[in-house]
C-alpha positions in Angstrom: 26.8 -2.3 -11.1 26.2 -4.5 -8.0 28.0 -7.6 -7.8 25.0 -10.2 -7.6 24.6 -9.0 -11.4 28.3 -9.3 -12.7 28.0 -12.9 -14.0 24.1 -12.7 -14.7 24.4 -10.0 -17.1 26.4 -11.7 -19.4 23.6 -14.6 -20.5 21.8 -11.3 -21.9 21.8 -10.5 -25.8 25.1 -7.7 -26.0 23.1 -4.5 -26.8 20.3 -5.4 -24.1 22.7 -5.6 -21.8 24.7 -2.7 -22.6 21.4 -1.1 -22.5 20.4 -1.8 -18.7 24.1 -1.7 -17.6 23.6 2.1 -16.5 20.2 0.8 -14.9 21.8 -1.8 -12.6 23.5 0.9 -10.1 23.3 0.3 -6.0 19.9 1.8 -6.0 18.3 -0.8 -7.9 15.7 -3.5 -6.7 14.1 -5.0 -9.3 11.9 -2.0 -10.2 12.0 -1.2 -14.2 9.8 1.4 -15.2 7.2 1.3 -17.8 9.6 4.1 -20.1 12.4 2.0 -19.4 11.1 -1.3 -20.8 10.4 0.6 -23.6 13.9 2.0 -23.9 15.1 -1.6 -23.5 12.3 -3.1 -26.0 13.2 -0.4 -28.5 17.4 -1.2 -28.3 16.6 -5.0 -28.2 14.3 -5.4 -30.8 12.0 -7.6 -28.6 8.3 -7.0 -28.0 8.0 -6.7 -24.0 7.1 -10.2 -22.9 10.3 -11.0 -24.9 12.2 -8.6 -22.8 10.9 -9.7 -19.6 12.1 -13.4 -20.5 15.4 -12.2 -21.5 15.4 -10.7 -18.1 14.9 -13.3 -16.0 18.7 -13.9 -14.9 18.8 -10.5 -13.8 15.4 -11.2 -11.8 17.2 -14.5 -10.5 20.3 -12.9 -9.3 18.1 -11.5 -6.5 17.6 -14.6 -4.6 18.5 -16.1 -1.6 18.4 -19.8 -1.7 20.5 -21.2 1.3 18.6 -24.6 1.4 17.6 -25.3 -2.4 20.6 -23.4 -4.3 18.1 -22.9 -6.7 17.7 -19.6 -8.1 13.9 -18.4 -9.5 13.2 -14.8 -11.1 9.6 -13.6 -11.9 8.6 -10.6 -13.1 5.0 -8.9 -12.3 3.9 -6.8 -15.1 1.8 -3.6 -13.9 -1.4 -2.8 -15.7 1.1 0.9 -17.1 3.9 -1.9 -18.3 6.4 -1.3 -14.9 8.3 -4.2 -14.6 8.7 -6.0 -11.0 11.1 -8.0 -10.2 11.0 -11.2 -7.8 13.4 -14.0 -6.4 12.8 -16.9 -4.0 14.6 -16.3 -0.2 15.1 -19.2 1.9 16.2 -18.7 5.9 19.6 -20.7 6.8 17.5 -23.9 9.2 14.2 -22.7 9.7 11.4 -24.8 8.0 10.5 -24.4 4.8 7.3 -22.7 5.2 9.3 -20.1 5.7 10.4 -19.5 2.4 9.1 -17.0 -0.4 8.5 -18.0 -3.8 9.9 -15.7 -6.5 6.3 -14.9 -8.0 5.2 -14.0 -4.2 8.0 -11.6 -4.1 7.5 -9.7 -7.5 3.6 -9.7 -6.6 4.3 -8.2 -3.3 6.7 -6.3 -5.2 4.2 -4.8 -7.0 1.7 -4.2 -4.4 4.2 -2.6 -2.0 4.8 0.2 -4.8 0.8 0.7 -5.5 0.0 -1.7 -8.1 -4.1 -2.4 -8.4 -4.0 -5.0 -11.1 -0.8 -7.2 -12.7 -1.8 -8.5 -16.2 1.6 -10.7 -16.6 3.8 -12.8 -14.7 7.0 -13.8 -16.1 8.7 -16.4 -14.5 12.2 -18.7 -15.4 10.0 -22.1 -14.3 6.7 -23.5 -14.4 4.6 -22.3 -11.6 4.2 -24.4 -8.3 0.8 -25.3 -6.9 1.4 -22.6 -3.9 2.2 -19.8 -6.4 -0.8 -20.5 -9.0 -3.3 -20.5 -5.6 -1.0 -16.9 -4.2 -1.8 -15.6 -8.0 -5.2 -16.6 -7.6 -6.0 -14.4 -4.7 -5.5 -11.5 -7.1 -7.8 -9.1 -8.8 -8.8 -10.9 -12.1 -6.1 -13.3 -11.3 -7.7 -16.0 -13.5 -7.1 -14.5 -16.8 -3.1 -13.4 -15.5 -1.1 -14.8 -18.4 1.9 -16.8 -17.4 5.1 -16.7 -19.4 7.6 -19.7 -19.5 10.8 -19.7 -21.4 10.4 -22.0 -24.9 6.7 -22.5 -23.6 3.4 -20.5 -24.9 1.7 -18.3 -22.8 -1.4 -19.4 -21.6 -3.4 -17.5 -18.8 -3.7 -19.0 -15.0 -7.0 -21.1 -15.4 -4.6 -23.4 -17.6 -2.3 -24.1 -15.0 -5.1 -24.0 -12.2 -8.2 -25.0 -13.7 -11.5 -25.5 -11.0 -9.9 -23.0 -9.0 -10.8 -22.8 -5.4 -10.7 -18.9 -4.5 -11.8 -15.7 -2.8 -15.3 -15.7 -4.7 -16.0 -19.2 -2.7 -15.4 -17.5 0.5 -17.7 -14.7 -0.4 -14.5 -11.9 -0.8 -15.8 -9.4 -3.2 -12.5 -7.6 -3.3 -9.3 -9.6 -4.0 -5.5 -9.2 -3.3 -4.7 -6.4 -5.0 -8.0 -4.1 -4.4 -7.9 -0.6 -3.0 -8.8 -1.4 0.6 -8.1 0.3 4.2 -8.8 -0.8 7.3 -8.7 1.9 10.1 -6.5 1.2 13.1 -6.1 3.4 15.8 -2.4 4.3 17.6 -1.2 7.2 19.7 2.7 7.8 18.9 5.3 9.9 17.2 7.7 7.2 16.1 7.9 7.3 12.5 8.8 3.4 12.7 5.1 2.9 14.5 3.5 5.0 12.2 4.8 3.0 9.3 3.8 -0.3 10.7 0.2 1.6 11.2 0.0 2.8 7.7 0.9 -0.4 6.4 -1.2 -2.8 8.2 -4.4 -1.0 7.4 -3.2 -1.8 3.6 -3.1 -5.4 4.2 -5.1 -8.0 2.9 -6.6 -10.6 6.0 -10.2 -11.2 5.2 -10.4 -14.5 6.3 -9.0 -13.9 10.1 -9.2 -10.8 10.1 -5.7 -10.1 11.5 -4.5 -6.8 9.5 -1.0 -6.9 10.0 2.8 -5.3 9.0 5.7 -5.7 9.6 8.7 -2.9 9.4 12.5 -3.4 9.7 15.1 -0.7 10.3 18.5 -1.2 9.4 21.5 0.7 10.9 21.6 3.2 8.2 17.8 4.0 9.4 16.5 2.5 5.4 13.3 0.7 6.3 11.5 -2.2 4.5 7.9 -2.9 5.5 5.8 -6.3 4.8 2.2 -6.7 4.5 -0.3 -10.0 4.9 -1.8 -11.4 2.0 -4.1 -13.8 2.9 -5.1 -16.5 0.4 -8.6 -18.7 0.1 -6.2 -21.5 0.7 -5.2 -20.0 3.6 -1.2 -22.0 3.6 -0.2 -19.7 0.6 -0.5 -16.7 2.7 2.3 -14.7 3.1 3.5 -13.3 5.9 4.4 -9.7 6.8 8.1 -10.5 8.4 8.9 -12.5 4.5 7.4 -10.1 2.6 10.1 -7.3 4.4 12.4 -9.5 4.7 12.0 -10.4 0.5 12.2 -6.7 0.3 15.3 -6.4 2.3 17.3 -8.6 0.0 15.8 -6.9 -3.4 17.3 -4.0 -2.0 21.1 -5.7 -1.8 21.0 -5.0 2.1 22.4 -7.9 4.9 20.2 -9.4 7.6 22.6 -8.5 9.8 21.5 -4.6 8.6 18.9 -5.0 11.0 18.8 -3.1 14.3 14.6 -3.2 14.9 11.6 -5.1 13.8 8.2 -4.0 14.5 4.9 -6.2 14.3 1.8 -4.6 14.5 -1.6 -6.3 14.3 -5.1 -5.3 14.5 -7.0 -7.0 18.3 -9.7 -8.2 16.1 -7.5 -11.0 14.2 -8.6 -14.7 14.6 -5.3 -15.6 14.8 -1.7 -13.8 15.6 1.3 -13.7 13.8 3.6 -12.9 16.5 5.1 -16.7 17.1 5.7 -17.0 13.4 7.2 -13.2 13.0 9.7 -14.0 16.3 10.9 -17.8 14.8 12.0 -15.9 10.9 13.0 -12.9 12.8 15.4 -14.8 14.7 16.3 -16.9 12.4 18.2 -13.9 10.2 19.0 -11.2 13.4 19.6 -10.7 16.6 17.1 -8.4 17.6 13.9 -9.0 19.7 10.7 -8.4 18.0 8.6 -5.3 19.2 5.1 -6.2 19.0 1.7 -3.9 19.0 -1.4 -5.0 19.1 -4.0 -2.3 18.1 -7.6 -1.6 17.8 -9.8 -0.6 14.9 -11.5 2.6 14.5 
C-alpha cells in the first residue's frame, strides 16, 4: 500500500477496508473499476453512492494542498459505474488560479480514460461556484447529482440554478462529447505525437485554442493534460494542471520531470504558453518546449 493511504485507510468501516487493501498497491491512481465497486458494495453492504462516500478519505489522500492544507476528494461516477477519483493540487507560491479543484481532477480523471458522460460526483464538501460552473460544461451536466456526506443528494441545477452555459454560447456539444479536431505535425517523437493526439481531443470552443500538454518523467512514464474550456471562461482548466493533477494521482514527484511539451493549434484566439511556462516552473526545472500547429 502507498504511504499517502496508511493513515486514511483507517477512517474506513474494517471489512471495506480490508477489502480495497489489496487494491491500493503502487499502481494505483484513483481508478476503481465498475466490477470492483461492486466487489466493494457487495463486502460492505452499502449501495454504491454509499461506497463512494465512504471513500472519500482515500480520494483526499491524493491531494496536494501546499497553500490551503486542506484536503478535498471527489469521485466522478462513469455512466458503466467506474469510479474516478479526484484531489485538489496547489503549486508552492504561484497564484491561486493555479490551483485544481478536486471535482476538476476526477472529471478530467474521467475524461482522460474515455468517459462520454458522468452521472455522479461524490465529493467530501459542498461544491464551490468554480466547480458547479466546470460541472456545468458537461454533457447533461445539469441533471449530475451531487453527493455530500450527512446531506441529500440533489442534482446540479440545485446548487446552480439559472445556469449560464454552453447552450448560451450556441455549443451543441459539451465537455465530455466525442469530438476531434485534426491538427497536422510531421515527427517521429512519440512525446510529439502524444501531445498531437491529445490536443485534437480537447475541448476549446470558445477560442478555439486546441491544446495539450505532456510531461515525461525520468523513468520515461508520461502524463498528458487536455483544455476544457468552460462558458465562464475562468473555470477553464488548463492542459499543464490537468498533467500535472495526473502526475500526483499517479504518486510521482515534480521533480520526476525531465520534459514538458505544449502544443497548440495556430487558430487559437488566445495562447497558453505564458500560463503553461509560470506552473511549469513553478514545480521543475525544465524549459517548456512549445509547438504551434495547424489544422487539417
Amino acid at each position: 500500500m502507498q504511504d499517502r493511504f496508511v493513515r486514511r485507510i483507517n477512517e474506513l468501516p474494517k471489512a471495506l477496508a480490508d477489502e480495497l487493501l489489496p487494491m491500493l498497491g503502487e499502481q494505483f491512481c484513483g481508478h476503481l473499476d465498475a466490477q470492483q465497486v461492486k466487489q466493494l458494495c457487495s463486502v460492505s453492504k452499502m449501495d454504491s453512492h454509499e461506497l463512494g462516500l465512504a471513500l472519500l478519505p482515500i480520494a483526499a489522500a491524493l491531494a496536494k494542498p501546499p497553500v490551503s492544507n486542506f484536503y478535498v476528494g471527489a469521485i466522478a461516477v462513469g455512466s458503466g459505474g467506474d469510479f474516478y477519483m479526484g484531489a485538489n493540487l496547489e503549486l508552492q507560491g504561484e497564484a491561486l488560479f493555479h490551483s485544481v479543484h478536486a471535482e476538476q481532477s476526477a472529471i478530467s480523471h474521467a475524461w482522460l480514460s474515455g468517459e462520454t458522460h458522468i452521472s455522479d460526483i461524490i465529493v467530501n464538501a459542498s461544491p464551490c461556484g468554480h466547480c458547479r460552473q466546470f460541472m456545468n460544461e458537461l454533457v447533461q451536466g445539469q441533471a449530475i447529482r451531487i453527493h455530500l456526506p450527512g446531506q441529500d443528494t440533489a442534482p446540479l441545477s440545485h446548487y446552480l440554478p439559472y445556469a449560464f452555459g454552453p447552450a448560451d454560447l450556441n455549443v451543441t456539444a459539451p465537455l465530455l462529447s466525442k469530438q476531434q479536431t485534426e491538427l497536422v505535425l510531421e515527427s517521429d517523437d512519440p512525446l510529439l505525437i502524444e501531445a498531437l493526439d491529445h490536443a485534437g481531443l480537447s475541448y476549446a470552443p470558445y477560442s478555439q485554442c486546441h491544446a495539450a500538454v505532456v510531461l515525461e518523467t525520468e523513468d520515461g512514464a508520461s502524463f498528458c493534460g487536455r483544455y476544457a474550456e468552460n462558458a465562464a471562461f475562468n473555470p477553464s482548466m488548463l492542459p499543464m494542471q490537468m498533467a500535472l493533477s495526473a502526475l500526483v494521482r499517479h504518486n510521482r514527484s515534480f521533480s520526476d520531470i525531465k520534459r514538458a511539451v505544449l502544443l497548440e493549434s495556430s487558430q487559437g484566439k488566445i495562447s497558453l504558453v505564458g500560463a503553461t511556462m509560470d506552473a511549469l516552473h513553478a514545480v521543475a526545472v525544465v524549459e517548456l518546449e512549445h509547438l504551434v500547429v495547424d489544422p487539417v
